[in-house]
Backbone of each chain as nested JSON, in Angstrom:
{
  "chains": [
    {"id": "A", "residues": [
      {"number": 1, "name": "UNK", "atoms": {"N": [0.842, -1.188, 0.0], "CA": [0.0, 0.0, 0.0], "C": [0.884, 1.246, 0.0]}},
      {"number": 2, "name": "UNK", "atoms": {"N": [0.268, 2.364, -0.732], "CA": [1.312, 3.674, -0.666], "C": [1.334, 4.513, 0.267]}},
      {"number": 3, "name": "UNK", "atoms": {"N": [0.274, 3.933, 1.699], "CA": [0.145, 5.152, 2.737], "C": [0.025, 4.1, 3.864]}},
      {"number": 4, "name": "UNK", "atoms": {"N": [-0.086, 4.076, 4.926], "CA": [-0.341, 3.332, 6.092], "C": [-1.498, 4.249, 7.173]}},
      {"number": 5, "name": "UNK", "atoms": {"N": [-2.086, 3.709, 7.192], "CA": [-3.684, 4.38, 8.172], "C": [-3.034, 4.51, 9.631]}},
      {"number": 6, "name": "UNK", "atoms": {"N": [-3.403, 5.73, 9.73], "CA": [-2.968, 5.691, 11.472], "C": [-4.187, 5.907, 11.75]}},
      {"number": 7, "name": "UNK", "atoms": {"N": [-4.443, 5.233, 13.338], "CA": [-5.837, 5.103, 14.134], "C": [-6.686, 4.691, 13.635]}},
      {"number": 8, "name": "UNK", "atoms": {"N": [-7.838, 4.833, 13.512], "CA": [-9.747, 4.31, 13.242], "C": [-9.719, 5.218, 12.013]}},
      {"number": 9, "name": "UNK", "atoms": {"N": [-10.683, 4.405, 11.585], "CA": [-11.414, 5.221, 10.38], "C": [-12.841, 6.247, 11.314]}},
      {"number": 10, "name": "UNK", "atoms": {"N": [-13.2, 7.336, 10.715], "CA": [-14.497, 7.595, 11.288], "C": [-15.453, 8.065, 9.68]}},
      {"number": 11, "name": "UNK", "atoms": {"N": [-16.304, 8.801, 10.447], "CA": [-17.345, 9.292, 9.661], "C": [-18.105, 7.653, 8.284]}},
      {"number": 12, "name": "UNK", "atoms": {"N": [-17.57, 6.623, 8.646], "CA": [-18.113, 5.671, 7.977], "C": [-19.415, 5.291, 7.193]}},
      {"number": 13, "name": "UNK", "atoms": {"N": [-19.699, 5.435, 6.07], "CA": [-20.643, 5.001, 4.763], "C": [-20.725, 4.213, 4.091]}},
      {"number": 14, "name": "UNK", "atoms": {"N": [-21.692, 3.4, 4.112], "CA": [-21.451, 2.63, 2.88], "C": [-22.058, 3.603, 1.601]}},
      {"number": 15, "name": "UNK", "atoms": {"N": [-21.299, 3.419, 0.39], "CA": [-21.664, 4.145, -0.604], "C": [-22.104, 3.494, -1.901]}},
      {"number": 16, "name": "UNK", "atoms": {"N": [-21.724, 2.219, -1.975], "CA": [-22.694, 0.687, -2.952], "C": [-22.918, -0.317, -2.239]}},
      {"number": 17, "name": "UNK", "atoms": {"N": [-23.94, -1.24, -2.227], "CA": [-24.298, -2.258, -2.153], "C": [-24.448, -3.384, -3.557]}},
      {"number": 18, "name": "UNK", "atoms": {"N": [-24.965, -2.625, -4.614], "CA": [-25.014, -3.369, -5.468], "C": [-24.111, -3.284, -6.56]}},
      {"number": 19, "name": "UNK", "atoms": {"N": [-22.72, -3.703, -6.439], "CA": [-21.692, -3.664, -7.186], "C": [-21.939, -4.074, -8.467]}},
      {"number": 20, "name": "UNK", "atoms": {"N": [-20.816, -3.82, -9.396], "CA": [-21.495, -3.912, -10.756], "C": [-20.688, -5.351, -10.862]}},
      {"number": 21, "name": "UNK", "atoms": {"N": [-20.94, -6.21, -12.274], "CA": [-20.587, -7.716, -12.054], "C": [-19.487, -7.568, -12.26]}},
      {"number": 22, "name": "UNK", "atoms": {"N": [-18.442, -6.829, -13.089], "CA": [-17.15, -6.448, -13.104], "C": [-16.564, -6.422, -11.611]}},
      {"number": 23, "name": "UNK", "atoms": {"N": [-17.122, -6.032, -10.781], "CA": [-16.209, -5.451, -9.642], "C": [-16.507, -6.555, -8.612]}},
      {"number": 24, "name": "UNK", "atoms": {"N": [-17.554, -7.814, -8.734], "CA": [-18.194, -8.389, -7.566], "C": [-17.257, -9.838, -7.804]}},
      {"number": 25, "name": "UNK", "atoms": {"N": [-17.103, -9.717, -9.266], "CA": [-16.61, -10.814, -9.723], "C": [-15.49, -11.082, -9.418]}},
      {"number": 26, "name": "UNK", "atoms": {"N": [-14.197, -9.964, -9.666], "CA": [-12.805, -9.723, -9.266], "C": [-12.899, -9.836, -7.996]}},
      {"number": 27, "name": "UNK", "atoms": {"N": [-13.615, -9.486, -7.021], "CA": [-13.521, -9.383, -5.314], "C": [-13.622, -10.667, -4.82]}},
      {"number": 28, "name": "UNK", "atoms": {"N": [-14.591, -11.663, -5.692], "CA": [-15.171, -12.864, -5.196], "C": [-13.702, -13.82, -5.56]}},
      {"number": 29, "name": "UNK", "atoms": {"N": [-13.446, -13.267, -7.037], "CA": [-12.113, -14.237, -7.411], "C": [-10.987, -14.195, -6.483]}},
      {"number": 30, "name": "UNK", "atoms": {"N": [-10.76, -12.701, -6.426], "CA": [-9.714, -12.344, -5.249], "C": [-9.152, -13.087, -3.689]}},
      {"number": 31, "name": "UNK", "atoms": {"N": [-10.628, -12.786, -3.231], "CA": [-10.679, -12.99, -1.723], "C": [-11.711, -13.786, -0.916]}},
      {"number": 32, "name": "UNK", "atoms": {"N": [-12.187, -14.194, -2.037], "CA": [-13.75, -15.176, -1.604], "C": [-14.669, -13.916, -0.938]}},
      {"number": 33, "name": "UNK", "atoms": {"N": [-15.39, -14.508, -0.294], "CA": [-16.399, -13.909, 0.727], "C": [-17.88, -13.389, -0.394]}},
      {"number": 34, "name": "UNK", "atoms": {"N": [-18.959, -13.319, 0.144], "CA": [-19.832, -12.691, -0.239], "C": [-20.533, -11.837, 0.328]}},
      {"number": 35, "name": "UNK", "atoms": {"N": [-21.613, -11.105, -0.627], "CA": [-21.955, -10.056, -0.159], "C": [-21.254, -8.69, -0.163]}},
      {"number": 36, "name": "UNK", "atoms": {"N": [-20.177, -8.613, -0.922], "CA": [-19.066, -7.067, -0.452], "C": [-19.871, -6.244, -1.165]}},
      {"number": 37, "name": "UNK", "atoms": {"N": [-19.494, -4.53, -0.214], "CA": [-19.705, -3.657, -0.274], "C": [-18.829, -2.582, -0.347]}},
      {"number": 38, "name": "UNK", "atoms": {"N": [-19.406, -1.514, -1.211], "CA": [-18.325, -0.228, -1.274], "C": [-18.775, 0.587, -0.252]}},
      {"number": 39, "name": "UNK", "atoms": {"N": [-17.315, 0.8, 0.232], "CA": [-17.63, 2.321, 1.965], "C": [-16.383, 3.188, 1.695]}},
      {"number": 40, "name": "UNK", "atoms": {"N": [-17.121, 4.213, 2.328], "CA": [-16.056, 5.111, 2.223], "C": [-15.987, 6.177, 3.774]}},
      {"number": 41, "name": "UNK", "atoms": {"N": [-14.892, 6.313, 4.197], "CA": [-14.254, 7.169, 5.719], "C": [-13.219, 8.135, 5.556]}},
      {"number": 42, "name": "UNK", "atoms": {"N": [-13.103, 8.425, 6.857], "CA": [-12.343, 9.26, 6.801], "C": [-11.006, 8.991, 7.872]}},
      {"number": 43, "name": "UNK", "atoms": {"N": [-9.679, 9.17, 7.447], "CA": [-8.422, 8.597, 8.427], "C": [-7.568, 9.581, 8.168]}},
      {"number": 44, "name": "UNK", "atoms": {"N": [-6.626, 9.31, 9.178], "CA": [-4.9, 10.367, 9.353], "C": [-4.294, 9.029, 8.819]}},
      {"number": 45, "name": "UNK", "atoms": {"N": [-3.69, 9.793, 7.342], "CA": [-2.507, 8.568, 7.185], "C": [-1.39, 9.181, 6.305]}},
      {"number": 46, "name": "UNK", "atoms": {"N": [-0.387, 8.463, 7.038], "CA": [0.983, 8.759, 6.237], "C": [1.683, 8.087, 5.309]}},
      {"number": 47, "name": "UNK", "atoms": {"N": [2.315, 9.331, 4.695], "CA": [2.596, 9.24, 3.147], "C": [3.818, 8.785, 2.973]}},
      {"number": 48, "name": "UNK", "atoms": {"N": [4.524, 8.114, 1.967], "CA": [5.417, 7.785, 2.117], "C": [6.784, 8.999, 2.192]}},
      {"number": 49, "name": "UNK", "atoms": {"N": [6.375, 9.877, 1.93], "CA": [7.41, 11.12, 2.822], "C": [7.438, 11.527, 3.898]}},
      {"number": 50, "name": "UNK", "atoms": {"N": [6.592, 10.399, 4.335], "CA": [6.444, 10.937, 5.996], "C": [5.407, 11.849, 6.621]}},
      {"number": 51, "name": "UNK", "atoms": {"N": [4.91, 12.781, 5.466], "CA": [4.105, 13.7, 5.799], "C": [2.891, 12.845, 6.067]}},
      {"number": 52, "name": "UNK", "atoms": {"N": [1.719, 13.309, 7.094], "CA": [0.642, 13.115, 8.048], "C": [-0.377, 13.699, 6.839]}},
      {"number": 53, "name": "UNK", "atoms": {"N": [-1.683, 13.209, 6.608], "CA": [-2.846, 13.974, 5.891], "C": [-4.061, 13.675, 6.207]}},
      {"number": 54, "name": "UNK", "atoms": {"N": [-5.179, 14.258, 6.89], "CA": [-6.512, 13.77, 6.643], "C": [-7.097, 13.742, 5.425]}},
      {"number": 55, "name": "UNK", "atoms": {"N": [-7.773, 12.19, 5.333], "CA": [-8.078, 11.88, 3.514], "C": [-9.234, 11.431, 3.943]}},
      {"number": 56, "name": "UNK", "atoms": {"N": [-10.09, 10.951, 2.954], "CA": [-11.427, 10.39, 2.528], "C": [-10.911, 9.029, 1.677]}},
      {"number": 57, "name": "UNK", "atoms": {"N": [-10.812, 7.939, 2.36], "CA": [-10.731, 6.69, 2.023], "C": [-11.868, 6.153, 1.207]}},
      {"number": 58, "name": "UNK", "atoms": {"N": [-11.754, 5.035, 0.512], "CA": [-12.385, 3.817, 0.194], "C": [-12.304, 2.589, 0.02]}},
      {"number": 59, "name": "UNK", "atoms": {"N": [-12.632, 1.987, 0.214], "CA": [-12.561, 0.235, 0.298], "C": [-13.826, -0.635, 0.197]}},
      {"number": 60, "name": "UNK", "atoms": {"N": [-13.262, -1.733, 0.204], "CA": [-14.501, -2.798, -0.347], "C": [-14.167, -3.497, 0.901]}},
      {"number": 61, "name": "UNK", "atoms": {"N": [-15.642, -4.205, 1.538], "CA": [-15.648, -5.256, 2.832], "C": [-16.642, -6.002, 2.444]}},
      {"number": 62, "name": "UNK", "atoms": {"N": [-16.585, -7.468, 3.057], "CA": [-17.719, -8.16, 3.064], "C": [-17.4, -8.793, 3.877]}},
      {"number": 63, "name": "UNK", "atoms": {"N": [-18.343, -9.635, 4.822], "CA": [-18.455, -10.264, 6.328], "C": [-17.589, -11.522, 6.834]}},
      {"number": 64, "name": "UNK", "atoms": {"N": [-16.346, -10.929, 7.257], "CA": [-15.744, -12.19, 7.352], "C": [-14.415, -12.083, 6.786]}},
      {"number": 65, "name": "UNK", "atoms": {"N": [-14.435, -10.905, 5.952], "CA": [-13.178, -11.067, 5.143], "C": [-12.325, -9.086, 5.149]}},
      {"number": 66, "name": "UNK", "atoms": {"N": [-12.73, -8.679, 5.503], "CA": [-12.489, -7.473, 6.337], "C": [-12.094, -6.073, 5.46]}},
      {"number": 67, "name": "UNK", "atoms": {"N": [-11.573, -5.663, 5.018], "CA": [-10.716, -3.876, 4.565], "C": [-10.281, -4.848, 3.124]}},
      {"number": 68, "name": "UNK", "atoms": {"N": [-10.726, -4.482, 2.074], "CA": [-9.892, -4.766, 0.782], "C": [-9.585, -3.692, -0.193]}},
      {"number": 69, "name": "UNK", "atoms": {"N": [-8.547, -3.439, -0.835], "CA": [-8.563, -2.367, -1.824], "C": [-8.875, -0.922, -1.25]}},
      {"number": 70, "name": "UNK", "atoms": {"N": [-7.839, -0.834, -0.321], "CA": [-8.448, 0.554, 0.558], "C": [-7.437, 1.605, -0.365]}},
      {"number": 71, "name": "UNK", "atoms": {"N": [-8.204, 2.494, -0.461], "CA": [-7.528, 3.498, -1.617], "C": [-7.855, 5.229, -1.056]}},
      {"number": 72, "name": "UNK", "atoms": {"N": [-7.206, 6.425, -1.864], "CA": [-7.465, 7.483, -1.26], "C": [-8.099, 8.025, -2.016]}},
      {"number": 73, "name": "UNK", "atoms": {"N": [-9.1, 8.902, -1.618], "CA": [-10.205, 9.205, -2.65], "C": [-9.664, 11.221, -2.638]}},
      {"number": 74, "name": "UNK", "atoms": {"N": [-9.379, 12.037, -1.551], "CA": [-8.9, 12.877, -1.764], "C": [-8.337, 13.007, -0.343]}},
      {"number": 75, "name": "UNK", "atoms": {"N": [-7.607, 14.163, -0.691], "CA": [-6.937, 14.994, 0.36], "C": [-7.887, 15.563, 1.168]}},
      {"number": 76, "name": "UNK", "atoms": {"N": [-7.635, 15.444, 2.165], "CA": [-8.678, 16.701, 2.825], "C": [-8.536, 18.292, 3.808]}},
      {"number": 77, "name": "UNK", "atoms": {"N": [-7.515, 18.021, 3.997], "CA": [-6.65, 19.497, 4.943], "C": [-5.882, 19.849, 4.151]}}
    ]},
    {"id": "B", "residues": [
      {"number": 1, "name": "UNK", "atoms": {"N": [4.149, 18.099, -8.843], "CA": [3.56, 18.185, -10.487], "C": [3.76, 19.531, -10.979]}},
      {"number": 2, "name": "UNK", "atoms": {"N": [3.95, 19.743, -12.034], "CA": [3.614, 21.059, -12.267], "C": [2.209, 21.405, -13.162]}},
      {"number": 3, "name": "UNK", "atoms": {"N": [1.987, 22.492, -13.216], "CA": [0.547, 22.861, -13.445], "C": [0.986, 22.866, -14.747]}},
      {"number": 4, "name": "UNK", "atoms": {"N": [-0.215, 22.099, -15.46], "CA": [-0.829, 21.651, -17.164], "C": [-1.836, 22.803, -17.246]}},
      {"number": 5, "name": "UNK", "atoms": {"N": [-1.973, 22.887, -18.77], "CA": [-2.868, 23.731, -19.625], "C": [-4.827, 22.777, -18.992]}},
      {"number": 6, "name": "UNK", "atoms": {"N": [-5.283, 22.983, -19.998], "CA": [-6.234, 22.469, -20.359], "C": [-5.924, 21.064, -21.071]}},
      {"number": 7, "name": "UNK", "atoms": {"N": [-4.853, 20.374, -21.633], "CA": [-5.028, 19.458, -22.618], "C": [-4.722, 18.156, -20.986]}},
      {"number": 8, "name": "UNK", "atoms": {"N": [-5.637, 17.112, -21.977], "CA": [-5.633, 15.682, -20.82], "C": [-4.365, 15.48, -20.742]}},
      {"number": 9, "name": "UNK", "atoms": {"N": [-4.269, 14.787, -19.677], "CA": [-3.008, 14.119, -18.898], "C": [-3.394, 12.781, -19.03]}},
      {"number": 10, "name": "UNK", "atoms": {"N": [-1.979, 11.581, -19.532], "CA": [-1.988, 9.939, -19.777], "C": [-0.704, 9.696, -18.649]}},
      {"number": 11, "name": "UNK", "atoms": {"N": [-0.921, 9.091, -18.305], "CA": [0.738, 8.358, -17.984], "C": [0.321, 6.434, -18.461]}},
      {"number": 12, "name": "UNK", "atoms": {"N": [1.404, 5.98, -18.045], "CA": [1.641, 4.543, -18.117], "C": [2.349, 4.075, -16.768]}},
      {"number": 13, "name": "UNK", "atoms": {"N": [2.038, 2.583, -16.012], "CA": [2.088, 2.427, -14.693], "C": [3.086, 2.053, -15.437]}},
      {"number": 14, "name": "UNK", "atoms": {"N": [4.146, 1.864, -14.334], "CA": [5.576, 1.037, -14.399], "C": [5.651, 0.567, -13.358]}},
      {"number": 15, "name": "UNK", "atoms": {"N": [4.633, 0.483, -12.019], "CA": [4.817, -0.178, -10.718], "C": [3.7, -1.054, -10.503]}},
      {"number": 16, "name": "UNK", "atoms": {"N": [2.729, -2.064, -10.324], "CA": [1.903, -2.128, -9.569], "C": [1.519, -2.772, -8.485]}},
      {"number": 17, "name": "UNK", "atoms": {"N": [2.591, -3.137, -7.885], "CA": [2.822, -4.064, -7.203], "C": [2.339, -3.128, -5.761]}},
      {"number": 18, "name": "UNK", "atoms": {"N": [0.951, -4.308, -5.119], "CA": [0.413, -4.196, -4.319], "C": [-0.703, -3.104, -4.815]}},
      {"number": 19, "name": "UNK", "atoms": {"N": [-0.884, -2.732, -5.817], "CA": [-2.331, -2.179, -6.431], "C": [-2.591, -3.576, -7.245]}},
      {"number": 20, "name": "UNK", "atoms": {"N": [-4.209, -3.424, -6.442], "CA": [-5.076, -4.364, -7.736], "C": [-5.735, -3.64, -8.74]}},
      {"number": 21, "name": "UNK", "atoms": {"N": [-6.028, -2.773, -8.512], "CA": [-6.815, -1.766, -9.75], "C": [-5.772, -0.995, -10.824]}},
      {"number": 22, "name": "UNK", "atoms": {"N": [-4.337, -1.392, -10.69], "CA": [-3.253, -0.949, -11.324], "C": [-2.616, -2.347, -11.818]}},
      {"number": 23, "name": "UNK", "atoms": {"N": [-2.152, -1.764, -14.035], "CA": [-1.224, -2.788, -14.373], "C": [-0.747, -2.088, -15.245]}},
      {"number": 24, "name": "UNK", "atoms": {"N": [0.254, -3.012, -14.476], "CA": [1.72, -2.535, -15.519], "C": [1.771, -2.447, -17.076]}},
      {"number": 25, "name": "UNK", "atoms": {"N": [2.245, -1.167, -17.621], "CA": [1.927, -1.343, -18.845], "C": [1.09, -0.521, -19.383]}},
      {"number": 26, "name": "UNK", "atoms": {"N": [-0.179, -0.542, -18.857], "CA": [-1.388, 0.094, -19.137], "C": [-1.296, 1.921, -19.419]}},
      {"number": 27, "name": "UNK", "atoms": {"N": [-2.122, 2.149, -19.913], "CA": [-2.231, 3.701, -19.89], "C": [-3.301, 4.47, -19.423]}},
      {"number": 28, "name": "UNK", "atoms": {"N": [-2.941, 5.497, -18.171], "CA": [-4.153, 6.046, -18.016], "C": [-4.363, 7.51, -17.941]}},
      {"number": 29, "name": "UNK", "atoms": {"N": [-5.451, 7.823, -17.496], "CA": [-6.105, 9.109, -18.047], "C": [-5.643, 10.014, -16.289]}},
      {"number": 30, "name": "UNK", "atoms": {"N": [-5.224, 11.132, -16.406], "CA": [-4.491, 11.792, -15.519], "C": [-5.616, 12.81, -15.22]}},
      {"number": 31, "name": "UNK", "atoms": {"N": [-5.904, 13.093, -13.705], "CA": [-7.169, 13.853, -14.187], "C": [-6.07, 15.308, -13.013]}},
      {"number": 32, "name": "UNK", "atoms": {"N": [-6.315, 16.674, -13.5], "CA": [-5.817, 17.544, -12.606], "C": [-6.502, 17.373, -10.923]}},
      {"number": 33, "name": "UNK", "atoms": {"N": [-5.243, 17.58, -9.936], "CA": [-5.541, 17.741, -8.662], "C": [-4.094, 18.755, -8.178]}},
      {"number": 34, "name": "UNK", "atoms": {"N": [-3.753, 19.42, -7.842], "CA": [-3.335, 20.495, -7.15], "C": [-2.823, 19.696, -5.931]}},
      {"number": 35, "name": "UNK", "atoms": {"N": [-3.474, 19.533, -4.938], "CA": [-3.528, 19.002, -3.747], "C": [-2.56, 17.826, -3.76]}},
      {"number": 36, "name": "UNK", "atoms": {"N": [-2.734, 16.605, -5.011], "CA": [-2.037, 15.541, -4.549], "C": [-0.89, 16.099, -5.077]}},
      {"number": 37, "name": "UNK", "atoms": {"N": [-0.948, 17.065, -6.385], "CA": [0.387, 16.939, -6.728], "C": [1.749, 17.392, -5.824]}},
      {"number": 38, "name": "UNK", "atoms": {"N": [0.893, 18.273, -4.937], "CA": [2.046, 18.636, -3.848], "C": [2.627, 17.608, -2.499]}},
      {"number": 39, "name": "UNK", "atoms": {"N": [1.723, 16.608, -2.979], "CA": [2.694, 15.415, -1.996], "C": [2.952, 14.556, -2.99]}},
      {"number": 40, "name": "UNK", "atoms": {"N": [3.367, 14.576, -3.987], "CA": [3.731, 13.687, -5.297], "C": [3.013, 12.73, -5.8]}},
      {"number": 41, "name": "UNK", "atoms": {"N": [1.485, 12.898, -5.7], "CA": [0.79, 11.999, -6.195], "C": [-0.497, 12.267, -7.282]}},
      {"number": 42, "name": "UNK", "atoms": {"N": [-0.937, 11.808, -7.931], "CA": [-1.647, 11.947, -9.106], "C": [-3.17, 11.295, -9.185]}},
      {"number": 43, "name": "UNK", "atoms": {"N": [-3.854, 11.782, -9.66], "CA": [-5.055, 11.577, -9.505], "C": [-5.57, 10.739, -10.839]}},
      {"number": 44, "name": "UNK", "atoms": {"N": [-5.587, 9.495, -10.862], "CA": [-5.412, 8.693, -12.143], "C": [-6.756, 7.533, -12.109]}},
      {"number": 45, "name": "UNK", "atoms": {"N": [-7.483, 7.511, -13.385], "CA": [-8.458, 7.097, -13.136], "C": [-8.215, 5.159, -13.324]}},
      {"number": 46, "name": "UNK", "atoms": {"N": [-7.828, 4.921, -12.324], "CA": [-7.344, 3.354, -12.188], "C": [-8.375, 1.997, -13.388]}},
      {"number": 47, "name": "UNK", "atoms": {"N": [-8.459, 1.218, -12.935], "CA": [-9.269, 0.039, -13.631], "C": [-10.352, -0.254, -12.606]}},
      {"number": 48, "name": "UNK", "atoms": {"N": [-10.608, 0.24, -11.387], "CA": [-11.883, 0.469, -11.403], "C": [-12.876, 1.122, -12.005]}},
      {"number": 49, "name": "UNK", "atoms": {"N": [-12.449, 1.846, -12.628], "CA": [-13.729, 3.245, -13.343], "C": [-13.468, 4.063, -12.839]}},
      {"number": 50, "name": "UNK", "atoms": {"N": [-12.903, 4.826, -11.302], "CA": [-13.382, 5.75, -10.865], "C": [-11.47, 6.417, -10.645]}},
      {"number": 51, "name": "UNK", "atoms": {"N": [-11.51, 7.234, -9.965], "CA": [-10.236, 8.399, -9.988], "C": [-9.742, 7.975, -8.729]}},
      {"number": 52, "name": "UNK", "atoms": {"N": [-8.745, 8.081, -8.474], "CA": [-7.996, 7.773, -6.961], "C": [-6.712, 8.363, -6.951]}},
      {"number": 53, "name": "UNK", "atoms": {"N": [-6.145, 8.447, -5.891], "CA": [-4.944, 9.149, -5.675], "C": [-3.791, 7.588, -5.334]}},
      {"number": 54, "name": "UNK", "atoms": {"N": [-2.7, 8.107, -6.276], "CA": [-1.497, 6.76, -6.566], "C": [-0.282, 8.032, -6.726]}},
      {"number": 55, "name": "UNK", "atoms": {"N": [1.021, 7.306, -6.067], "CA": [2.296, 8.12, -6.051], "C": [2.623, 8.183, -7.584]}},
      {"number": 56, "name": "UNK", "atoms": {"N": [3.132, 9.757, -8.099], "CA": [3.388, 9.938, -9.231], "C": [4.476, 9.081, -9.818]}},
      {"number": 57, "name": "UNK", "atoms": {"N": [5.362, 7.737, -8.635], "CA": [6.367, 7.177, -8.803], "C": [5.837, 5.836, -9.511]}},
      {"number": 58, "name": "UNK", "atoms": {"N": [4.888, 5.338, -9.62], "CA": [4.106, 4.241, -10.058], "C": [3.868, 5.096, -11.927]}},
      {"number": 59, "name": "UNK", "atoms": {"N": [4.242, 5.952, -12.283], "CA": [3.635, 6.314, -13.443], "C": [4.579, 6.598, -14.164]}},
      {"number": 60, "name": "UNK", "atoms": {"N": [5.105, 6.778, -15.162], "CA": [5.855, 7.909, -16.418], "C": [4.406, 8.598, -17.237]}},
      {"number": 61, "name": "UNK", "atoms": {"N": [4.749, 9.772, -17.493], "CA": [3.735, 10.449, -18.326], "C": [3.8, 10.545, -19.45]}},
      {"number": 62, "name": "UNK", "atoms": {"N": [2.514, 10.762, -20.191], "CA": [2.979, 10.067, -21.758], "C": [2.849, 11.54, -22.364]}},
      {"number": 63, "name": "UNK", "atoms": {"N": [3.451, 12.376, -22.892], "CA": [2.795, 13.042, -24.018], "C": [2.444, 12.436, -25.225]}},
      {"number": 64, "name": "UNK", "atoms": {"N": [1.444, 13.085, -25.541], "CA": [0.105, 12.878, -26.379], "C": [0.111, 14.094, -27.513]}},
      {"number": 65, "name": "UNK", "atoms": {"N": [0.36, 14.023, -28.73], "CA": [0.14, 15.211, -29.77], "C": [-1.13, 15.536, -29.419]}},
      {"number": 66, "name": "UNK", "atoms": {"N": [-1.561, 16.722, -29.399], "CA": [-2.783, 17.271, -29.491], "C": [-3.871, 16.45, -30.568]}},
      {"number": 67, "name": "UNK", "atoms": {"N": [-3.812, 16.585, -31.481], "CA": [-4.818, 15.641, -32.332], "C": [-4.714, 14.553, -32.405]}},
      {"number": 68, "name": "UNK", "atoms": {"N": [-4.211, 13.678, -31.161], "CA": [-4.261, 12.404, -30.863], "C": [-5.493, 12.559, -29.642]}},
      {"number": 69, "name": "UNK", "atoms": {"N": [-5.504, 13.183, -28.785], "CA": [-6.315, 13.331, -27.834], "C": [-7.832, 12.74, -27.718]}},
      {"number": 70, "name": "UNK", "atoms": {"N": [-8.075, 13.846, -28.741], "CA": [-9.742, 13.374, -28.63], "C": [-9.28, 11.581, -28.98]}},
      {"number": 71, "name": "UNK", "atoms": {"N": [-9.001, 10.631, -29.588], "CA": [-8.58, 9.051, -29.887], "C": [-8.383, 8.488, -28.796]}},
      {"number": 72, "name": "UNK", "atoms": {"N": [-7.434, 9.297, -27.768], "CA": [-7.434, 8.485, -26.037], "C": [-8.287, 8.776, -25.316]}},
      {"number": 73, "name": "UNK", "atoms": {"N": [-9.254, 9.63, -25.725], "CA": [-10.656, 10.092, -24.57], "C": [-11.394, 9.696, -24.982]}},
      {"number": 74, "name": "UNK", "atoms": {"N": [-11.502, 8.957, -26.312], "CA": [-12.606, 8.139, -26.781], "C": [-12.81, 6.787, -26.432]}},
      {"number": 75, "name": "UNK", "atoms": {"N": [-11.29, 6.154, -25.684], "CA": [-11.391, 4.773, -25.106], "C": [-11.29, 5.449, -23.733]}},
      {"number": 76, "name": "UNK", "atoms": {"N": [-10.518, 6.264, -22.798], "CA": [-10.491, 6.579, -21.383], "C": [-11.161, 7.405, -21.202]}},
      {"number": 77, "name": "UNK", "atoms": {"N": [-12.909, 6.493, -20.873], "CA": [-13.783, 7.557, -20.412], "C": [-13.907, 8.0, -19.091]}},
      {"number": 78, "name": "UNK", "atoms": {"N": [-14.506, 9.026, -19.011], "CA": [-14.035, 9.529, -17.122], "C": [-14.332, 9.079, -16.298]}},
      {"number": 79, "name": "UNK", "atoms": {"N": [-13.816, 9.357, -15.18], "CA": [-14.735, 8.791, -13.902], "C": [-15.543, 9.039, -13.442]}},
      {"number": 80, "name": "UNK", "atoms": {"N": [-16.918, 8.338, -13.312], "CA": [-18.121, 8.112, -13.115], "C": [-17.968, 9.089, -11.925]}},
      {"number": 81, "name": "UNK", "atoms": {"N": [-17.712, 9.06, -11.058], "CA": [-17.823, 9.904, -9.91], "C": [-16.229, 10.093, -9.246]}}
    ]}
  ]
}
């Protein structure tokens, strides 16, 4: 990963439930599990220069199989 | 980064190791962000569909002749959201 999450995520959403078959398919091939969902939060995480940033995350979860494809959606400070 | 005109931004990954929505090889559509570019990162619309922020070190940038453009925006359509 290009950043490492420090602490909790907050402000937590889910933002899809009904993934498109492209994306349900790769997740299922990936990592098994069913049911995943797209969410999106908010975390302090650092960059690989070291510098600290509050961002707006996203990732895919489904029950059992936990944080996949967690990515940064923007900067936020 | 430094600040671009109006014309699209491509690069090509040369890293992807530990991105799944990134492959090597590939070419993608660079969308302007200010913000990431000042911590060296780029706002690139991955193989999910949608735009995300990836270190500008995962990329080389492609220039593109101008009347090639509209031809790469006709296969790299934007991100949905």
């Amino acid at each position: 990963m290009d950043f490492e999450l420090i602490g909790e995520l907050s402000e937590i959403e889910t933002i899809a439930v009904n993934l498109s078959i492209r994306e349900k398919t790769d997740l299922k091939a990936r990592y098994g599990g069913r049911r995943w969902r797209k969410l999106k939060g908010v975390g302090l995480i650092r960059l690989p220069s070291g510098n600290t940033r509050r961002a707006e995350l996203h990732w895919y979860e489904a029950h059992g199989i936990g944080r996949r494809k967690l990515k940064i959606k923007r900067f936020l400070d | 980064m430094t600040t671009h005109d109006s014309r699209s931004l491509f690069a090509v990954c040369i890293d992807q190791a530990g991105c799944d929505d990134l492959s090597a090889g590939m070419l993608y559509r660079v969308l302007p962000d200010e913000a990431a570019g000042s911590e060296g990162f780029l706002r690139v619309i991955d193989d999910s569909g949608e735009d995300y922020l990836y270190p500008a070190s995962r990329f080389v940038i492609v220039q593109v002749q101008p009347s090639d453009e509209p031809k790469l925006l006709a296969v790299a359509p934007a991100s949905p959201g």
